[in-house]
C-alpha positions in Angstrom: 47.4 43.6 -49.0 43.8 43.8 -49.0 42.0 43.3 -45.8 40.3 40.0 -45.6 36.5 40.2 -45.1 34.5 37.2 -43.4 30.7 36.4 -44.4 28.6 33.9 -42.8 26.8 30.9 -44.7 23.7 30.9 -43.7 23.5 27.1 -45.4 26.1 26.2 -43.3 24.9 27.6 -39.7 21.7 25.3 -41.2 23.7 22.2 -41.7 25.1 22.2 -38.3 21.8 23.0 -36.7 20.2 20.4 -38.3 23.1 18.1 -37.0 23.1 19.4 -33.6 19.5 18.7 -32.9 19.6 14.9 -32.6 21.6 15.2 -30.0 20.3 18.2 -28.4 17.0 16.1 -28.5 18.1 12.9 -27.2 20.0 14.5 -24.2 17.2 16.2 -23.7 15.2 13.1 -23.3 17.9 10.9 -21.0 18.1 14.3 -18.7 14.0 13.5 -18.5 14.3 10.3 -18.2 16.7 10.3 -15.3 14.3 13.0 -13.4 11.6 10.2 -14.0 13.4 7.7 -11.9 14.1 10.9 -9.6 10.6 11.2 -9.1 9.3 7.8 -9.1 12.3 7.2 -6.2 10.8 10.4 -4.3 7.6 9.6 -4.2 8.4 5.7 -3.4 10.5 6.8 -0.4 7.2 8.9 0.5 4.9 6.0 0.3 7.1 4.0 2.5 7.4 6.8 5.3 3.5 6.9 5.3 3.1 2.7 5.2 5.5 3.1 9.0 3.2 6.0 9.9 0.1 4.0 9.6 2.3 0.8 10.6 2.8 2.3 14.1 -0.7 3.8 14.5 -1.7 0.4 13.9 0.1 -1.1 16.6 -0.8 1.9 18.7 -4.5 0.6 18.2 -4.0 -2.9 18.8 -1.9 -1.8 21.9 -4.6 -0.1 23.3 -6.6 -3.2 23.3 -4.3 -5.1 24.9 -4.0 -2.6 27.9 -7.4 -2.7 28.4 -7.4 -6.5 28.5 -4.1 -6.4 30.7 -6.0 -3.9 33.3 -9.0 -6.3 33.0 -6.8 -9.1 34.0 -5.9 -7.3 37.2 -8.8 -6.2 38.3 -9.5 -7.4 41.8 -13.0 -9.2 41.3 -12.0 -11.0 37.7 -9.1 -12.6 40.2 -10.8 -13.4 42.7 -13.5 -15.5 40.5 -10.5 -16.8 38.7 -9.2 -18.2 42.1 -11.7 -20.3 42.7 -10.9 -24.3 41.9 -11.9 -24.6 38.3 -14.7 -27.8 37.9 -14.1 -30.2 35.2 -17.9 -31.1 33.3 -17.8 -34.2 31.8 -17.9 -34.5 28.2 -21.6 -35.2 27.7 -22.8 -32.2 30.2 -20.5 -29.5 28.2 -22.3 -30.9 24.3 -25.7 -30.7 26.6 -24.5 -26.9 28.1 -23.0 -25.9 24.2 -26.6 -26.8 22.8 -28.6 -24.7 25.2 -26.2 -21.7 25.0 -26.5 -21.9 21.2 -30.1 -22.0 21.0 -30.3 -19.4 24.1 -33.3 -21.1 25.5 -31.9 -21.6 29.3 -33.1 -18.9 30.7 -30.7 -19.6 34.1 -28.0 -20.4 32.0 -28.0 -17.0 30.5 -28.5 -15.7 33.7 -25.4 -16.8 35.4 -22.8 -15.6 32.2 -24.7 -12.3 31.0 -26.0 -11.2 34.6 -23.6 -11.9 37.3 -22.0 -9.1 39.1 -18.7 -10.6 36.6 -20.7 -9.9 33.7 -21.4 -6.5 35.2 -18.0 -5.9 34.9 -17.1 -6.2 31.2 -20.4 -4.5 29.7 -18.8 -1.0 30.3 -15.9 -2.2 27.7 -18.3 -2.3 24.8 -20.1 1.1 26.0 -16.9 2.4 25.9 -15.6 1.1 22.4 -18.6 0.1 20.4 -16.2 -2.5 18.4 -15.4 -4.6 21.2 -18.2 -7.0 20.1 -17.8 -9.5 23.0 -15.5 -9.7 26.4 -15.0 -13.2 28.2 -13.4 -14.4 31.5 -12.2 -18.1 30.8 -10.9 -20.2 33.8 -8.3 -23.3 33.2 -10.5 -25.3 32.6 -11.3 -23.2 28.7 -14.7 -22.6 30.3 -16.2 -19.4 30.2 -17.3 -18.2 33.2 -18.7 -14.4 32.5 -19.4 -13.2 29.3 -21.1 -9.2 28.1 -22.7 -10.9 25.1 -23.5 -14.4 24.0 -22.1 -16.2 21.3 -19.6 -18.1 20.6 -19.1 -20.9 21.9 -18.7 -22.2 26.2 -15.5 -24.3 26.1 -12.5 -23.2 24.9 -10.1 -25.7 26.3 -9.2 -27.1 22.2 -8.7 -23.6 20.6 -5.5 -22.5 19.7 -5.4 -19.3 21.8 -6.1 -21.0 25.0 -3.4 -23.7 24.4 -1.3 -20.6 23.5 -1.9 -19.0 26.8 -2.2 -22.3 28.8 2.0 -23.3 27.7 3.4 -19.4 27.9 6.0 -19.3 30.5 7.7 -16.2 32.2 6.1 -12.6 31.5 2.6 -13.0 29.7 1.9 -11.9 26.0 -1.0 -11.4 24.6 -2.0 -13.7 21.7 -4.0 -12.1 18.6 -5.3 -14.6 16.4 -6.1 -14.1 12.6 -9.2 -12.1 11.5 -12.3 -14.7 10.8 -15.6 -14.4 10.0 -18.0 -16.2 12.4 -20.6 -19.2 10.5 -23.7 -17.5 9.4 -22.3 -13.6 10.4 -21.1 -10.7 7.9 -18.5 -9.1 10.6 -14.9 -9.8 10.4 -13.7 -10.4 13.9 -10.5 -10.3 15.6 -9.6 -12.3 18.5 -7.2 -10.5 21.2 -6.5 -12.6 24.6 -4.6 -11.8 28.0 -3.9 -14.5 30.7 -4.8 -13.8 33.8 -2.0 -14.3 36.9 -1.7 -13.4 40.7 0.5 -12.2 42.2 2.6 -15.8 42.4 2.5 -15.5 38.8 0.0 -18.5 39.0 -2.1 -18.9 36.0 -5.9 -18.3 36.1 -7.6 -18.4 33.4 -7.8 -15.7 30.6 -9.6 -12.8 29.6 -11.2 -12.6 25.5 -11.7 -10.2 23.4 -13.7 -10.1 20.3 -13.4 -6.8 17.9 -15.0 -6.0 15.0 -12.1 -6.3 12.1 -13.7 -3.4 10.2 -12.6 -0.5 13.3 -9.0 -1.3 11.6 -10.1 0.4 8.5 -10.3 4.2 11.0 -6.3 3.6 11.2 -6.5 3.3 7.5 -9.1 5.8 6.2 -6.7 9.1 6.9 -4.2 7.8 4.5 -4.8 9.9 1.0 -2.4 10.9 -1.2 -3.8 12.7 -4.5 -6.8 11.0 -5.9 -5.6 7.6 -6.1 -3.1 7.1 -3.1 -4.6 4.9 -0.1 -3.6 2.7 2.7 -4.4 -1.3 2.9 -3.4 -4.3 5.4 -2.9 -7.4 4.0 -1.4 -10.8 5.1 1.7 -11.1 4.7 1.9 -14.9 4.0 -0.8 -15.1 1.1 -1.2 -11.1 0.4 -5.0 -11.4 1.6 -6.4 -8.0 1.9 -7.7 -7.7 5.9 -8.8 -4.0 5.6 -9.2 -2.0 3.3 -11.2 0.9 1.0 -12.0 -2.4 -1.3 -14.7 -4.0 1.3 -14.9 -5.9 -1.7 -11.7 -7.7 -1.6 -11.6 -7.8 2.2 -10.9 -11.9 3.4 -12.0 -13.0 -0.2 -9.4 -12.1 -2.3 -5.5 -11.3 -2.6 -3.8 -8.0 -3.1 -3.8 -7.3 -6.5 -0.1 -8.0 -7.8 1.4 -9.7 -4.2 3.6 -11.8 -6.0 6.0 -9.0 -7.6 5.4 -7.3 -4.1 6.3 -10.6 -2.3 9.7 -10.4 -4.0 10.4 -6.9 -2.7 9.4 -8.0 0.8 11.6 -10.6 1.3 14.8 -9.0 -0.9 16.6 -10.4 -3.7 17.1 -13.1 -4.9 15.3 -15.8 -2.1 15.5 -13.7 1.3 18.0 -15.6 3.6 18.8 -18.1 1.5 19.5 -15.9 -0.8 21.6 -14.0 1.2 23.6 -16.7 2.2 24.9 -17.3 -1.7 24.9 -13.4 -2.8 25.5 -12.2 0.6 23.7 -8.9 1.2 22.9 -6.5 -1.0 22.5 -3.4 0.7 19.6 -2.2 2.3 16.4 -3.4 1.1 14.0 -0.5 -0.3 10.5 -0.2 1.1 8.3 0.6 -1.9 8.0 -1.3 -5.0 6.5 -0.9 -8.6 3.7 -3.5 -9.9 3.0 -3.5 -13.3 0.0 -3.7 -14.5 -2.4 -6.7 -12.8 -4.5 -8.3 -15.4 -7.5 -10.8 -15.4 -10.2 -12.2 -17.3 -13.7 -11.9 -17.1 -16.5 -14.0 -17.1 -16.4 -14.3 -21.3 -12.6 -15.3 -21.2 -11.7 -11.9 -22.5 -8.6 -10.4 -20.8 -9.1 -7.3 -18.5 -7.1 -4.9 -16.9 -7.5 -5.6 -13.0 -5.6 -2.4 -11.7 -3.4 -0.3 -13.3 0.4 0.3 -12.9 1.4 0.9 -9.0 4.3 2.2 -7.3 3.4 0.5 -3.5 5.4 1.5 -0.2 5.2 -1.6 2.4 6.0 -1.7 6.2 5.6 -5.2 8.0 4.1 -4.8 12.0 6.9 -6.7 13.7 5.4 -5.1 17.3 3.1 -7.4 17.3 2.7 -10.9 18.4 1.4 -13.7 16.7 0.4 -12.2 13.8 1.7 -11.5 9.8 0.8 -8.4 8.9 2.0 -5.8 6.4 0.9 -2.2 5.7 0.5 -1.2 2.1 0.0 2.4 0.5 -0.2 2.5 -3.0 -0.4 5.4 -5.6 -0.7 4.6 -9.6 2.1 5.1 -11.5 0.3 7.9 -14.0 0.1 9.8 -11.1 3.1 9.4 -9.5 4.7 10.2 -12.4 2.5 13.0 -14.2 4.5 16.2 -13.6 7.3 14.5 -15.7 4.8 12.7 -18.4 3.2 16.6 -18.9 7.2 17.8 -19.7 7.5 15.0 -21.7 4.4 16.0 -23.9 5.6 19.8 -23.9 9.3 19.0 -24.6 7.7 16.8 -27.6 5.7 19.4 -28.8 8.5 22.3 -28.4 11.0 19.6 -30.2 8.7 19.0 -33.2 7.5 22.9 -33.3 11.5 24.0 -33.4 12.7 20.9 -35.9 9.3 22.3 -38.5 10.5 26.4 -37.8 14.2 25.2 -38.5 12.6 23.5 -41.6 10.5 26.6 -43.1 13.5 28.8 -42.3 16.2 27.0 -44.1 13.7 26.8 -47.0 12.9 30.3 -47.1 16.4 31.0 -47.1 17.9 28.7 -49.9 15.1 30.3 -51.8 16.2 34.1 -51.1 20.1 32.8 -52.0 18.9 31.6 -55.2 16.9 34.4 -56.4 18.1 37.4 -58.4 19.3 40.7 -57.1 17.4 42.5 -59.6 14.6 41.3 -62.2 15.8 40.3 -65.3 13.7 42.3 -67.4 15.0 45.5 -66.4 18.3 45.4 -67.8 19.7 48.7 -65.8 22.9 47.2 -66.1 22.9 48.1 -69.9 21.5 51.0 -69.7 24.4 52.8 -67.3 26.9 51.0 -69.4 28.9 53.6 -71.9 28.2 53.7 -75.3 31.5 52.8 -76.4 31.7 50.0 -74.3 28.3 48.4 -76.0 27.9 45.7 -78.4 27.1 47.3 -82.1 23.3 46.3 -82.4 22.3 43.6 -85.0 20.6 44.7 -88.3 
C-alpha cells in the first residue's frame, strides 16, 4: 500500500486567514475598548483622591482662620471691652454715625475705631496675613466697637451673621457667610465670624473677619495634572465657580456642565428620594464624565464652550454654614490618549496586515496558475522515444 503523502493548500490556509481576521480584529477592538473604560476608571478614581486632598487643605485654611478669630475672642482686653454694658443709639444717631463713617470725614470718629488701644490689637492680623482685609470687635448691640480698617458698614445688628451668632446656644461655631463682592469694589470677600463668651459662657459680642476670596485660589493653584488637569470651588447649590484658574468665570458664571455633574453629586436617580423608591445603589462614585458643553455666541452660531471632561468632586462637609464642593477636572483626550494612540497603531497594523494578506494571496494564486515550464520549449518532446512519437504530417 502506498504511503499517503499530505500537501498543504496554500488557497486554503488563505481562506481561513481571511476568515479569521474579522474576528481577530474585532476582539482586538472590545479588548481596547474595555482597557478604555480601565483607564478612564483609573484616572477618575485619581481625580477624586486629589478633589479630597485639596478638599481637606481647604478646610485646613479656613480652619486656620477660625483659630485665629477663636484666640482673638479670648484675648483678655477684647473681653474686657466686650464686658462693658452695650449702649443702644437711637435710630436717627446710628443713619447720622453710618453717614459720617462712610464719607470718613469725622475725624474723632475715626479716631476712636481705627486708633484705640482695641484697634491696636487687630492691626497685627493683617501684617500677619495680608488677605485678612478687615478685623472687627462687635458688641450685642451689632455695633462695632474697634475696627483695623474702615469700611463696611457700623451696625450690624440686621445681618444674618450676627443673628446667627446672637441665637447659637451651647458650644460656639463659627459662621462663614458666602463670598460677595462689596458695591463699587473688584475683591471677592469672605466673611468668617466668632462670638465672643466669658468664662460664664455669657455672650459678648463677636469678632469679624473679612478675607480676600482670591487667597483660596493658593489651596488651588498646586493642583496640576498634565496640561489640562486643574482644581476649582464651586457652589454646590447653583455650580457657581468661587475660585478658580478662570478669574473670568469667578461669581459671574456657572461651572461649565453642573447639571450632568449635579446628577452625580446627589446619586441616581433623585438623591434621597430616590433612594427611598430604588433603595441604594451602592456607593456613589466621586468623579464624573461631562460631555462636551456647548454655547452660542454673539452671532447665534453654536460654539464649543469646553471640551469633553472626566471631573472628580469632593463636597467640604467640615465646614459650617457653607455649600461648597471641590472640583478637579482633566479633558477626556487626555485622559484617555495612551489608549486613543493604540487605537490609531492597532488600526494602522490591522489595515497594513489585511493589504500584505491581500498582495500575498494574489501573488500566490498567480504562481499556482502559472506553468512549470514555458510552453515554447517543448523538452517534453524532445526526451520522448522515437517510437513513442506521433508520425509527422506531410
Amino acid at each position: 500500500m502506498a504511503k499517503q503523502r499530505y500537501t498543504l493548500d496554500t488557497r486554503v490556509l488563505t481562506a481561513f486567514f481571511f476568515a479569521a481576521m474579522p474576528f481577530v480584529a474585532f476582539g482586538s477592538f472590545i479588548v481596547v475598548n474595555q482597557a478604555k473604560n480601565q483607564l478612564r476608571e483609573s484616572v477618575g478614581v485619581s481625580l477624586e483622591q486629589r478633589a479630597v486632598q485639596t478638599k481637606l487643605a481647604l478646610e485646613q485654611y479656613v480652619g486656620e482662620h477660625v483659630v485665629q478669630l477663636r484666640v482673638l475672642a479670648l484675648d483678655p482686653d477684647v473681653q474686657q471691652a466686650l464686658a462693658a454694658p452695650a449702649h443702644t443709639v437711637p435710630e436717627a444717631d446710628a443713619r447720622q454715625i453710618e453717614q459720617a463713617w462712610a464719607s470718613g470725614k469725622d475725624a474723632k470718629l475715626n479716631a476712636s475705631l481705627l486708633e484705640s488701644p482695641l484697634a491696636a490689637r487687630l492691626k497685627p492680623l493683617g501684617l500677619v496675613r495680608p488677605s485678612v482685609k478687615q478685623v472687627q470687635i462687635v458688641d450685642t448691640n451689632g455695633r462695632v466697637l474697634a475696627a483695623s480698617s474702615r469700611g463696611g458698614r457700623l451696625f450690624q445688628a440686621e445681618s444674618e451673621w450676627f443673628k446667627n451668632l446672637s441665637a447659637q446656644e451651647g458650644e460656639p461655631e463659627v459662621h462663614l457667610g458666602q463670598l460677595y463682592r462689596a458695591p463699587g469694589s473688584t475683591v471677592n470677600l469672605l466673611e468668617i465670624a466668632f462670638p465672643v463668651r466669658n468664662r460664664e459662657d455669657v455672650w459678648l459680642g463677636a469678632v469679624r473677619a473679612l478675607v480676600d476670596a482670591s487667597d483660596l485660589y493658593t489651596v488651588l493653584a498646586p493642583v496640576r495634572i498634565g496640561r489640562t488637569g486643574h482644581g476649582s470651588l464651586i457652589r454646590s447649590t447653583d455650580g457657581m465657580v468661587l475660585a478658580s484658574d478662570e478669574s473670568e468665570r469667578i461669581l459671574k458664571m456657572p461651572f461649565p456642565g453642573f447639571d450632568s455633574l449635579r446628577n452625580a453629586v446627589e446619586g441616581f436617580p433623585l438623591g434621597e428620594s430616590g433612594e427611598q423608591i430604588f433603595a441604594r445603589t451602592g456607593p456613589r462614585r466621586g468623579y464624573w464624565t461631562i460631555p462636551d458643553v456647548k454655547g452660542k455666541d454673539e452671532s447665534g452660531r453654536e460654539v464649543l464652550v469646553e471640551p469633553a471632561r472626566l471631573v472628580g468632586f469632593s463636597p467640604i462637609d467640615q465646614i459650617p454654614d457653607v455649600n461648597w464642593m471641590v472640583t478637579v477636572e482633566q479633558d477626556l483626550s487626555e485622559a484617555l490618549a495612551p489608549i486613543e494612540s493604540v487605537t490609531r497603531y492597532l488600526w494602522v497594523h490591522f489595515i497594513g496586515v489585511f493589504l500584505t494578506v491581500i498582495l500575498l494571496a494574489l501573488y500566490f494564486s498567480f504562481k499556482l496558475e502559472q506553468p512549470v515550464m514555458d510552453e515554447e520549449l517543448h523538452l517534453h518532446e524532445e526526451h520522448v522515444p522515437a517510437g513513442m512519437r506521433k508520425p509527422e504530417e506531410n
